[in-house]
N, CA and C of each residue as an Amber inpcrd file, in Angstrom:
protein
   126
   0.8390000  -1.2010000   0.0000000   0.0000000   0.0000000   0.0000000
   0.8780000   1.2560000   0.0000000   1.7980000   1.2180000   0.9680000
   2.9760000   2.7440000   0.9840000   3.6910000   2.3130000  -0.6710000
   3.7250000   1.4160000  -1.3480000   4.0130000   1.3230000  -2.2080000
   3.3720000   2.5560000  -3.3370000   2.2340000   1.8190000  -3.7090000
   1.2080000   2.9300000  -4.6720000   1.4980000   4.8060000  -3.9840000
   1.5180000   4.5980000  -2.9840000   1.5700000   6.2800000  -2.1550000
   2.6820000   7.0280000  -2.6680000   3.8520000   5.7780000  -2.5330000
   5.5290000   6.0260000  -3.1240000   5.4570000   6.5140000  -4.9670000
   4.8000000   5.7550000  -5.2990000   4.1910000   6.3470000  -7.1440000
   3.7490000   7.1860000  -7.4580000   2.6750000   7.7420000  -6.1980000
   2.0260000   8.8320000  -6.9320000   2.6540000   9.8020000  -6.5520000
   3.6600000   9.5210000  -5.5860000   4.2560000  10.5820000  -5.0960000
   5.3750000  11.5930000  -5.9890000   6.0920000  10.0830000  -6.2840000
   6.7980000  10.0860000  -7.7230000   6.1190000  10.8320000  -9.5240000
   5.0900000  10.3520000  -9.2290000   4.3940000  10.7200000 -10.6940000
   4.0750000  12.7130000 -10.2780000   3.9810000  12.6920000  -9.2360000
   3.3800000  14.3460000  -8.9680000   4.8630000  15.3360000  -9.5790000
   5.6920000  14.6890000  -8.3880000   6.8900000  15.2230000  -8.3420000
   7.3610000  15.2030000 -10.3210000   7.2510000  13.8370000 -10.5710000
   7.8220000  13.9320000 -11.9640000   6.9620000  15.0240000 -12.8020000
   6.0870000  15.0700000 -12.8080000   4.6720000  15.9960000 -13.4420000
   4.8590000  17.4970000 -13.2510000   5.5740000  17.6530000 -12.0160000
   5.8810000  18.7850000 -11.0360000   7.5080000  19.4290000 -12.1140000
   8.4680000  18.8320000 -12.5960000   9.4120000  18.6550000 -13.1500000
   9.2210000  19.0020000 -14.3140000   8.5320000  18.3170000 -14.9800000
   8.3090000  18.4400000 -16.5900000   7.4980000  19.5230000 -16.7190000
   6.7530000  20.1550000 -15.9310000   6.0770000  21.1410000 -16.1050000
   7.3020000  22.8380000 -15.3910000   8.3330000  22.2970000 -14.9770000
   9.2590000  23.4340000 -14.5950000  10.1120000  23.5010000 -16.0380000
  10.6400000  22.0080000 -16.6040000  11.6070000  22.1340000 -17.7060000
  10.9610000  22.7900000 -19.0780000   9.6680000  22.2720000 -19.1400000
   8.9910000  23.0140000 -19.8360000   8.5330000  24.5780000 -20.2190000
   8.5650000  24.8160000 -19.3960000   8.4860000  26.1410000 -19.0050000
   9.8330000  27.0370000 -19.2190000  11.2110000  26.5990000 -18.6130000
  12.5050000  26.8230000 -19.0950000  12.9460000  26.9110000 -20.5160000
  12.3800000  25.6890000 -21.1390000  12.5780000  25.9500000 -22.3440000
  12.1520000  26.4550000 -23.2380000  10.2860000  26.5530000 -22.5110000
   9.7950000  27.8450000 -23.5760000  10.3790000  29.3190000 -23.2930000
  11.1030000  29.4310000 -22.1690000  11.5130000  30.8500000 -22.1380000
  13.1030000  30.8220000 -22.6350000  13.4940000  29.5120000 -22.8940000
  15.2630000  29.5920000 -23.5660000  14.7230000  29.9130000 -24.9740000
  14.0410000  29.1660000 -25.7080000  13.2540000  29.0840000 -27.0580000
  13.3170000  30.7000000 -27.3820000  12.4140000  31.3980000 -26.1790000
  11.8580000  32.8270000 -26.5490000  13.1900000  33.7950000 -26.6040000
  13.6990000  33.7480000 -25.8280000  15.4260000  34.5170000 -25.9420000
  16.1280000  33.9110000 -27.0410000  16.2340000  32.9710000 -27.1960000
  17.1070000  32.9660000 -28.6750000  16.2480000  33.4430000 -29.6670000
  15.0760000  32.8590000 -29.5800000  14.2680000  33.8880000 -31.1080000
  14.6640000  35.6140000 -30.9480000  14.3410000  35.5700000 -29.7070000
  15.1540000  37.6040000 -29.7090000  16.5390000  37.3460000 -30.2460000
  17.1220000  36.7870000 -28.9690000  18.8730000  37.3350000 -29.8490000
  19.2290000  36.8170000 -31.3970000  18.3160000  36.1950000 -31.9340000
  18.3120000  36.0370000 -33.8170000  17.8270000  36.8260000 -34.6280000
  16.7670000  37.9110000 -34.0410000  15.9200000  38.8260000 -34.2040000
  15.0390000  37.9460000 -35.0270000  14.1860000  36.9410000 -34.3770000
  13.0120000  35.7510000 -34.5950000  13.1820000  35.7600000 -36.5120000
  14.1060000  35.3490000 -36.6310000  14.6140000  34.5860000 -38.0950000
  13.9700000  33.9440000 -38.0870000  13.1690000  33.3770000 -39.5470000
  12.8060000  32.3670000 -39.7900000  11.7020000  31.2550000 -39.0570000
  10.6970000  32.4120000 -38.5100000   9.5200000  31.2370000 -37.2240000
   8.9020000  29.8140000 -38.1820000   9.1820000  29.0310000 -37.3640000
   8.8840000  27.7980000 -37.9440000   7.3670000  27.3780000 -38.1480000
């Protein structure tokens, strides 16, 4: 049972993560389109 508790705990935290890196990289994404002066939007 502390098993399943240990997962979701894990899945939050991981969820918790991917939603910080995500976020990082839409704002690395947005600074290099500035410092290129947004060349070429895909």
């Amino acid at each position: 049972m502390s098993k399943s508790v240990d997962l979701r705990e894990a899945a939050i935290a991981y969820h918790k993560a991917g939603h910080i890196i995500a976020e990082s990289a839409k704002v690395f994404e947005v600074g290099k389109k500035k410092q290129e002066g947004a060349v070429a939007p895909k």
